[in-house]
C-alpha positions as CSV (number, residue, x, y, z in Angstrom):
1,X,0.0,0.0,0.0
2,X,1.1,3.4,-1.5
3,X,2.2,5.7,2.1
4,X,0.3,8.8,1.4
5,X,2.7,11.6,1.2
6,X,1.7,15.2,2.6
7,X,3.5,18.1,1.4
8,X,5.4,19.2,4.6
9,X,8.1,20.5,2.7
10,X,6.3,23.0,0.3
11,X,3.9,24.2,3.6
12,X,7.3,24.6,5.5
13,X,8.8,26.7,2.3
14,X,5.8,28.7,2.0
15,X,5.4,29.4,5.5
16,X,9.1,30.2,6.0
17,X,8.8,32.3,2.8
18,X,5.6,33.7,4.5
19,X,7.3,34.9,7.8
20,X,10.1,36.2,6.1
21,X,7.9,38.5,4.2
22,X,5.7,39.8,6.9
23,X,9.1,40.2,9.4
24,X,10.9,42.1,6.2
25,X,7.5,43.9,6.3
26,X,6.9,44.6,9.8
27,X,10.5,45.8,9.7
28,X,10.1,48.3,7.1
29,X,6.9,49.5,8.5
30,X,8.8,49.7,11.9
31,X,11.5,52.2,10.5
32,X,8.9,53.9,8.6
33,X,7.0,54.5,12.2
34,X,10.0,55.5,14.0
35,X,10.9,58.2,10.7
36,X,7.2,59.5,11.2
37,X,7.3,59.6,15.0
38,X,11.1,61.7,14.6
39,X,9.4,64.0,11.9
40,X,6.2,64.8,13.7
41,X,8.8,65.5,16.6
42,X,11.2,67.9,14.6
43,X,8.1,69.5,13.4
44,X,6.8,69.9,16.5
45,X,9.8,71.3,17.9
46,X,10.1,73.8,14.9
47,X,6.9,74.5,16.1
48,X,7.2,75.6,19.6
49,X,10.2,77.5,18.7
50,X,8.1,79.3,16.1
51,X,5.8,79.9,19.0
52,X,8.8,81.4,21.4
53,X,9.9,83.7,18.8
54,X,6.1,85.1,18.4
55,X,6.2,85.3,22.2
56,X,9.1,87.5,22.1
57,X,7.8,89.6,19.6
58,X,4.3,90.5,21.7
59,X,6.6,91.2,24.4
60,X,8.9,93.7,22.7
61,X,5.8,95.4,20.9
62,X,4.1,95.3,24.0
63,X,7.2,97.2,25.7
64,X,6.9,99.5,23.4
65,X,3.7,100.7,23.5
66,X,3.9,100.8,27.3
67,X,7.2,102.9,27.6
68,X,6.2,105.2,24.7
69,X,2.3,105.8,25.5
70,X,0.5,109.0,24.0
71,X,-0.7,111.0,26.2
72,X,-3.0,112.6,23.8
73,X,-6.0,111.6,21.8
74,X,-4.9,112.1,18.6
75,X,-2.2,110.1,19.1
76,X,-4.2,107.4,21.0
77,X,-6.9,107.1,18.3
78,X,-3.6,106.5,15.9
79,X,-2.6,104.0,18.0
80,X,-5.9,102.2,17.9
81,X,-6.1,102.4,14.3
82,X,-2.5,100.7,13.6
83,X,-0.7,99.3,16.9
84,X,-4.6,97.8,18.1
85,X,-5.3,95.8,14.9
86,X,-1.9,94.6,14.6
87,X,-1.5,93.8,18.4
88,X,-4.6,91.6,18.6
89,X,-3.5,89.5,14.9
90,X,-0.8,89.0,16.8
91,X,-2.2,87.3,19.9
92,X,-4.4,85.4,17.1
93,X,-1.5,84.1,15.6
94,X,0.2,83.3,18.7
95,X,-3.2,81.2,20.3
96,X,-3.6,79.2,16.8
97,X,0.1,78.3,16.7
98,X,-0.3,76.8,20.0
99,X,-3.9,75.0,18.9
100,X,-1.5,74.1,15.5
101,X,1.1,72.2,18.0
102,X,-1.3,70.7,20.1
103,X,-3.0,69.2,17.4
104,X,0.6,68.1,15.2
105,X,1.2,66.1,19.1
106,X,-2.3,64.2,18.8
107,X,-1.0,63.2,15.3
108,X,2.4,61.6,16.6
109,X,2.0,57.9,15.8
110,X,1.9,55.9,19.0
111,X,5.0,53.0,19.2
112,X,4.0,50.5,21.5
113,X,7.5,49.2,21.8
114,X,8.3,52.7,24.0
115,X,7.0,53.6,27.1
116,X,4.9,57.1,26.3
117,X,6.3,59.9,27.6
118,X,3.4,62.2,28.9
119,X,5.8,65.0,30.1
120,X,5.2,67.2,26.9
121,X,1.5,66.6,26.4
122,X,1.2,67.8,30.0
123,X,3.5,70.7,29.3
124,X,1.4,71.6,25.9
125,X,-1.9,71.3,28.3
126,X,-0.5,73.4,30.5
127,X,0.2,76.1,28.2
128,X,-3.0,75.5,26.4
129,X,-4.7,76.6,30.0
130,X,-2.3,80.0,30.6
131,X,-2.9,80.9,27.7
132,X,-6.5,81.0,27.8
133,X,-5.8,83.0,31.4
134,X,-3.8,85.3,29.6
135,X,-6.0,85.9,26.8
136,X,-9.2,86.8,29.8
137,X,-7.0,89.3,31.8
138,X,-6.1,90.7,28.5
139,X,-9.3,91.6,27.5
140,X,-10.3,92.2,30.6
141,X,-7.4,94.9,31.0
142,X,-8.7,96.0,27.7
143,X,-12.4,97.1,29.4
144,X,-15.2,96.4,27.5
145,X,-15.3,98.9,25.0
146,X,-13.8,98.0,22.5
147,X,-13.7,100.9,20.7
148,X,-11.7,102.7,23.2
149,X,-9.7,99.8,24.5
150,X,-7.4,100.9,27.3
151,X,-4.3,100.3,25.3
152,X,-1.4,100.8,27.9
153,X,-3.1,98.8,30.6
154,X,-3.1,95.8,27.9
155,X,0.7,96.6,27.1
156,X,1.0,96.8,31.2
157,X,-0.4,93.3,31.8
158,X,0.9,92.1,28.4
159,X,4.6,93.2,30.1
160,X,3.8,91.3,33.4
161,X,2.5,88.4,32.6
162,X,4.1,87.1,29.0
163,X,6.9,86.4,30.8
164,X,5.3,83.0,32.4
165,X,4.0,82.2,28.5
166,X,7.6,82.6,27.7
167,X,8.9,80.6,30.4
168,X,6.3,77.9,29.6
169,X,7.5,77.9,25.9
170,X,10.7,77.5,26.6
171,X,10.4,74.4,29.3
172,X,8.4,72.9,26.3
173,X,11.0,73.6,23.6
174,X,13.8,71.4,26.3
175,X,11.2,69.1,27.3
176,X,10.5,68.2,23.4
177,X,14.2,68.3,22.8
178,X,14.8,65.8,25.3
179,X,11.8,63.4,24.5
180,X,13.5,63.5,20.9
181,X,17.2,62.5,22.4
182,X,15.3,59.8,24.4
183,X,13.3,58.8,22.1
184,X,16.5,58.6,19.4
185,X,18.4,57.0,22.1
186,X,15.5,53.7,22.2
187,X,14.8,54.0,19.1
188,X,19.0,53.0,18.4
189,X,18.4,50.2,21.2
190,X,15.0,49.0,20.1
191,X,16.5,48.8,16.0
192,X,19.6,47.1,17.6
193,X,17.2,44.5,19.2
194,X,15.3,44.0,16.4
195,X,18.5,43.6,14.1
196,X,19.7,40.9,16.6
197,X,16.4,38.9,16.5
198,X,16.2,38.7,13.0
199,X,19.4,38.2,12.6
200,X,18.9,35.3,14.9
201,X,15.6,34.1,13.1
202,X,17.1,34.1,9.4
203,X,20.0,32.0,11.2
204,X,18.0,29.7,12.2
205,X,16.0,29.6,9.5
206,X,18.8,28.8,7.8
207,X,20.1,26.2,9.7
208,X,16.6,24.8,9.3
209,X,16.7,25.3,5.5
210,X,20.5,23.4,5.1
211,X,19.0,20.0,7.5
212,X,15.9,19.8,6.4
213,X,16.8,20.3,2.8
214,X,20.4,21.0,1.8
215,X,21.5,18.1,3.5
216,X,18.7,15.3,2.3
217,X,19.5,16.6,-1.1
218,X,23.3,16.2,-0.9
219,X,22.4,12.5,0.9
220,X,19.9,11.6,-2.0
221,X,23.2,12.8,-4.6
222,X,25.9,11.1,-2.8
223,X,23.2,7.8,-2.6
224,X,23.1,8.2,-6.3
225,X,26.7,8.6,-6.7
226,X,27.1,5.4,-4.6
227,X,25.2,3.2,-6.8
228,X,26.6,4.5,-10.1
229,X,29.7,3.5,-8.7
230,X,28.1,-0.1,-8.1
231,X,27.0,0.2,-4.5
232,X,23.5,-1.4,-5.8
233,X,21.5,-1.4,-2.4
234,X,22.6,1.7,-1.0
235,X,20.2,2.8,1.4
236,X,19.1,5.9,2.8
237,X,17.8,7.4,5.9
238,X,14.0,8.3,5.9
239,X,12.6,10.2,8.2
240,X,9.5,12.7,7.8
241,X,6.8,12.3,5.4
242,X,7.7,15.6,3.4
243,X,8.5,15.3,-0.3
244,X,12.4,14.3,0.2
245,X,10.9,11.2,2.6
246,X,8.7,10.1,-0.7
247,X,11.9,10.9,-3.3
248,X,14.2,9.0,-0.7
249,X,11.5,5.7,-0.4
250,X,12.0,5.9,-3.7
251,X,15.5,5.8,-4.3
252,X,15.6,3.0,-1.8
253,X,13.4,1.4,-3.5
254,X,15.1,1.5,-6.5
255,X,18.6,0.6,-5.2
256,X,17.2,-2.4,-4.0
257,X,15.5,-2.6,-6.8
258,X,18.9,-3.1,-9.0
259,X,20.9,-4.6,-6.6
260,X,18.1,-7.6,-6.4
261,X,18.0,-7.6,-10.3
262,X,21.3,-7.7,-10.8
263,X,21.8,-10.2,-8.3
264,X,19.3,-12.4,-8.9
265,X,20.4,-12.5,-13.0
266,X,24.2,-13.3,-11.7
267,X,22.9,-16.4,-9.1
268,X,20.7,-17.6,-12.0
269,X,23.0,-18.0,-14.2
270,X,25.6,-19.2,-11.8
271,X,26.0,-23.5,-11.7
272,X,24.1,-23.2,-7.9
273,X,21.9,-26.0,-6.8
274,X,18.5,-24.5,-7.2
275,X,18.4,-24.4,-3.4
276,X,20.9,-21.7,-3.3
277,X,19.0,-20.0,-6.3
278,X,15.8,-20.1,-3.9
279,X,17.9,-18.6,-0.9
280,X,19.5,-16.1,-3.0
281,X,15.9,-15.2,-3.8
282,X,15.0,-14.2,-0.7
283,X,18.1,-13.1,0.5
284,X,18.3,-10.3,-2.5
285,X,14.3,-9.5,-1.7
286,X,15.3,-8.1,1.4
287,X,14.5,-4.6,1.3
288,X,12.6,-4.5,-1.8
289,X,10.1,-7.9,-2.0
290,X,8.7,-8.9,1.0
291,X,8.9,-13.0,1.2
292,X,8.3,-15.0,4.4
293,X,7.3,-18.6,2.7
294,X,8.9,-19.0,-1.0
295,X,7.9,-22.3,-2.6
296,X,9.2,-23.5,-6.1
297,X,7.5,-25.6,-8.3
298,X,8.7,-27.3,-11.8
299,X,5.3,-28.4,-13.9
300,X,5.2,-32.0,-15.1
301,X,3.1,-31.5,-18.5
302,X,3.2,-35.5,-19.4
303,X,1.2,-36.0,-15.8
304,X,0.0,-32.9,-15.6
305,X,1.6,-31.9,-12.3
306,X,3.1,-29.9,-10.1
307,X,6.7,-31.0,-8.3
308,X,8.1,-29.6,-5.5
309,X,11.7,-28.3,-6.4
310,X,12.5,-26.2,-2.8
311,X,10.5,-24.3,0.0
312,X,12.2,-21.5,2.1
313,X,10.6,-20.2,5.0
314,X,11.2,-17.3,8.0
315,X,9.2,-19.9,10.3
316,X,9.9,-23.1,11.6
317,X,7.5,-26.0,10.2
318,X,6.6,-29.1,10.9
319,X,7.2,-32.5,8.7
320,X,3.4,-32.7,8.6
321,X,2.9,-28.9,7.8
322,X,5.4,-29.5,4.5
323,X,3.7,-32.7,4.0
324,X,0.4,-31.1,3.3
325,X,1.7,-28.1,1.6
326,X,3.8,-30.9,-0.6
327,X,0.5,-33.1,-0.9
328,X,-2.2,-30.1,-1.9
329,X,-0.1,-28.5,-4.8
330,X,0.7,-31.6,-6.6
331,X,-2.5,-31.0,-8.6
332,X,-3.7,-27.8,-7.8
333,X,-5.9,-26.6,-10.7
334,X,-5.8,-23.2,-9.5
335,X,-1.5,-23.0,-9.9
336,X,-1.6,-24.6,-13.2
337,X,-4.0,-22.8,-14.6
338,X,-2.4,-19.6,-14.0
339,X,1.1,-21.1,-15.1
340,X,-1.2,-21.6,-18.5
341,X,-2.0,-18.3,-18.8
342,X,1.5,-17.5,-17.5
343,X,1.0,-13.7,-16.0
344,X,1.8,-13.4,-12.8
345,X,-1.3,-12.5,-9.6
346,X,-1.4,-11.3,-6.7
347,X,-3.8,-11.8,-3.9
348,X,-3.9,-8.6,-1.4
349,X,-6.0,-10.3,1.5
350,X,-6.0,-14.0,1.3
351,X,-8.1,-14.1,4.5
352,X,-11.0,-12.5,2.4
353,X,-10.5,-13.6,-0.9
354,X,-9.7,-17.8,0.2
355,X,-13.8,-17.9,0.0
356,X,-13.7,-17.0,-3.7
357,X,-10.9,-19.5,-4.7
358,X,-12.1,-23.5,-3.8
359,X,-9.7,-24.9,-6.1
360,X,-6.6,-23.1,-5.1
361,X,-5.3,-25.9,-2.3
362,X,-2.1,-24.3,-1.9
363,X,-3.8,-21.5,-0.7
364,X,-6.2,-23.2,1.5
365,X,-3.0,-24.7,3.0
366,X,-1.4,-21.5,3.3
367,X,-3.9,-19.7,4.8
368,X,-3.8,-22.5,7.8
369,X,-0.7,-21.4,8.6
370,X,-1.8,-18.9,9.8
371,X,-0.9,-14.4,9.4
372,X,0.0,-15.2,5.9
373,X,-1.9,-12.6,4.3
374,X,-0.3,-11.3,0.3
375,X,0.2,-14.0,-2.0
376,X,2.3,-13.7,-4.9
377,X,2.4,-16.3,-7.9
378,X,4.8,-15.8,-10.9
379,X,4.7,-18.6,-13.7
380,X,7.7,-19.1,-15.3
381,X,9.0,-20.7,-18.5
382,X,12.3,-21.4,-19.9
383,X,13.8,-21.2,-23.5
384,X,13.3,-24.8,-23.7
385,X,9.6,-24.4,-22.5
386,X,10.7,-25.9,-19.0
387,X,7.9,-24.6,-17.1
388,X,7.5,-23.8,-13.0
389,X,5.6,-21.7,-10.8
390,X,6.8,-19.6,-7.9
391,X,4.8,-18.8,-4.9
392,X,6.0,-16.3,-2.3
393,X,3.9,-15.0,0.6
394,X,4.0,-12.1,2.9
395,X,2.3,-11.3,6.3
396,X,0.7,-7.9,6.0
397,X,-2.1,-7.2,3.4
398,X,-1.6,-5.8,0.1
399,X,2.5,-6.2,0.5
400,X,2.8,-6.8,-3.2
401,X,2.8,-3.7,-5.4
402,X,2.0,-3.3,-9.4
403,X,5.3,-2.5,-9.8
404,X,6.6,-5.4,-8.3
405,X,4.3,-7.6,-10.4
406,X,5.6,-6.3,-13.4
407,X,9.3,-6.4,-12.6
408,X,8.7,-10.4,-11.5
409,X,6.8,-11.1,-14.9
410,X,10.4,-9.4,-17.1
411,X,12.8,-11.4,-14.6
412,X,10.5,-14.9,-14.3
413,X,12.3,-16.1,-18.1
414,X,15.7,-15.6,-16.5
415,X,14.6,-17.2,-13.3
416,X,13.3,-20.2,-14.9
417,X,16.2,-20.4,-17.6
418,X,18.2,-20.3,-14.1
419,X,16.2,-22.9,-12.4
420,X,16.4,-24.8,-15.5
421,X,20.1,-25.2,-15.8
């Protein structure tokens, strides 16, 4: 019976091939998270520096106004019309710059390889918050006519109280400066890690990849090698039930295949009693042909007959047991009519098939024996039309293959010219 062969070996390849795609891909999509987390940062940093410099600027226009105040209206009311406007765009620009950086630190992709460092979202909260403050007491300083705002009190509280904005901005820009060290410094150690493990993973991969295939496929060339030098036999080690199990069977199968063919011709034609020839029959089986009871027959076509030549057997018998087998095959109808038709048959399960064969006393006889379960019967005939039959028998069911069959049926002429001589 044919061992059904899975396809370990191409799973294995495309699952290797698989997980060395999706690492190379989680790699890449790895560096291309850390690039986009050190962009976002750099840009958020440009950001906030932006925002110190604006913060700088209110001040010193702020200074300004407060240490050069008019005193008169005219002067005033061409204040509000120029310093007012541009004043207020300015605090408008300086409040959206900080919504702008809050919102560029929402969109920093999360790693969840690093520990998350909070310390500049609470800074950018907390400046979020004083500068809402600021903004009220602004206005409030302002009065609430806005048509005569009370310039040089804003300038006054502008003066006073930017400075905390300022300091607030510039504990963010070295807070965000040293997340981005940090966060360069893991980044190095987590790449490192991650260069070690797959360096690791494709080494073992490969070490997989050179025993599990390399090395059966230099073992299945060398066992070549071996029997074209004439080592017929050669066997190798099987063990899986991948593809390179099924092509090593084979090759096994084949080497014993030639050495018993080769063998077998040389003993037949050698001047061996044919008791030898009948132990080197089973002897050169081993490995390839199964054969636990071999009987040999030569047919008597004058009486029409059957005559025991030799019987080889792996178990011990008793006089009376070779008696009967002796006794039953002398004219066994079943054995002579298929050395008439002279094609060897095979009978897979003897124990189920004996019902459909009453004529076949060999194998009635067999069968009592007992566990003898694959019968095998080749015909054979000789140049000179010397005619035999050979029976050999197995244990296990279905032990006889097609391809055995056929290679008995092209070696039975040489066998019986062997037998013959």
């Amino acid at each position: 019976m044919k061992k059904r062969i899975i396809k370990w070996l191409q799973i294995k390849v495309f699952l290797g091939l698989g997980a060395l795609v999706f690492g190379a891909a989680s790699i890449i999509f790895y560096i291309n998270l850390l690039a986009q987390e050190n962009h976002n940062n750099q840009q958020l940093l440009s950001y906030v520096k932006q925002l110190d410099v604006q913060g700088q600027e209110i001040k010193r226009r702020s200074s300004t106004y407060a240490n050069n105040a008019p005193r008169e209206y005219n002067t005033y009311y061409r204040d509000l019309v120029i310093f007012y406007p541009d004043f207020m765009l300015d605090l408008d620009a300086f409040g959206k710059l900080i919504a702008h950086i809050a919102k560029t630190a929402s969109e920093i992709p999360k790693n969840d390889l690093q520990q998350p460092d909070t310390s500049v979202t609470v800074s950018i909260t907390n400046l979020q918050s004083n500068w809402q403050n600021f903004r009220r007491g602004f206005l409030d300083k302002l009065g609430s006519d806005l048509k005569e705002p009370r310039l040089e009190w804003g300038a006054d509280y502008v003066q006073a109280n930017q400075q905390l904005i300022n300091l607030i901005t510039g504990q963010l820009i070295t807070k965000i400066d040293n997340a981005i060290q940090r966060q360069l410094a893991t980044n190095s150690q987590l790449t490192t890690t991650v260069m070690q493990i797959s360096a690791i993973l494709v080494l073992l991969g490969a070490i997989w990849f050179y025993f599990s295939v390399i090395r059966r496929i230099s073992q299945t060339v060398n066992g070549c090698q071996r029997v074209a030098q004439g080592d017929f036999g050669y066997q190798l080690n099987i063990r899986g039930n991948d593809e390179l199990s099924a092509l090593a069977s084979a090759f096994n199968i084949l080497s014993a295949r030639t050495r018993f063919v080769v063998n077998l011709i040389s003993k037949m034609h050698s001047q061996e009693s044919v008791d030898n020839k009948v132990s080197s029959v089973c002897t050169e089986a081993t490995g390839y042909l199964p054969i636990e009871w071999l009987g040999l027959w030569h047919y008597d076509n004058t009486n029409n007959s059957l005559e025991l030549m030799s019987m080889r057997s792996e178990r011990t018998m008793t006089d009376s047991t070779r008696s009967s087998l002796i006794t039953a095959t002398t004219h066994d109808a079943h054995l002579i009519e298929i050395l008439s038709k002279n094609r060897p048959i095979k009978y897979s399960n003897l124990a189920e098939q004996i019902s459909q064969l009453p004529s076949a006393k060999l194998m009635l006889e067999i069968r009592k024996m007992g566990l003898l379960n694959s019968v095998l019967i080749v015909p054979l005939k000789s140049d000179n039309d010397w005619q035999g039959v050979m029976v050999l028998v197995a244990s296990d069911a279905d032990s006889y293959s097609d391809e055995q069959i056929e290679l008995m049926a092209n070696l039975s002429p040489f066998m019986a010219n062997g037998f013959e001589s």
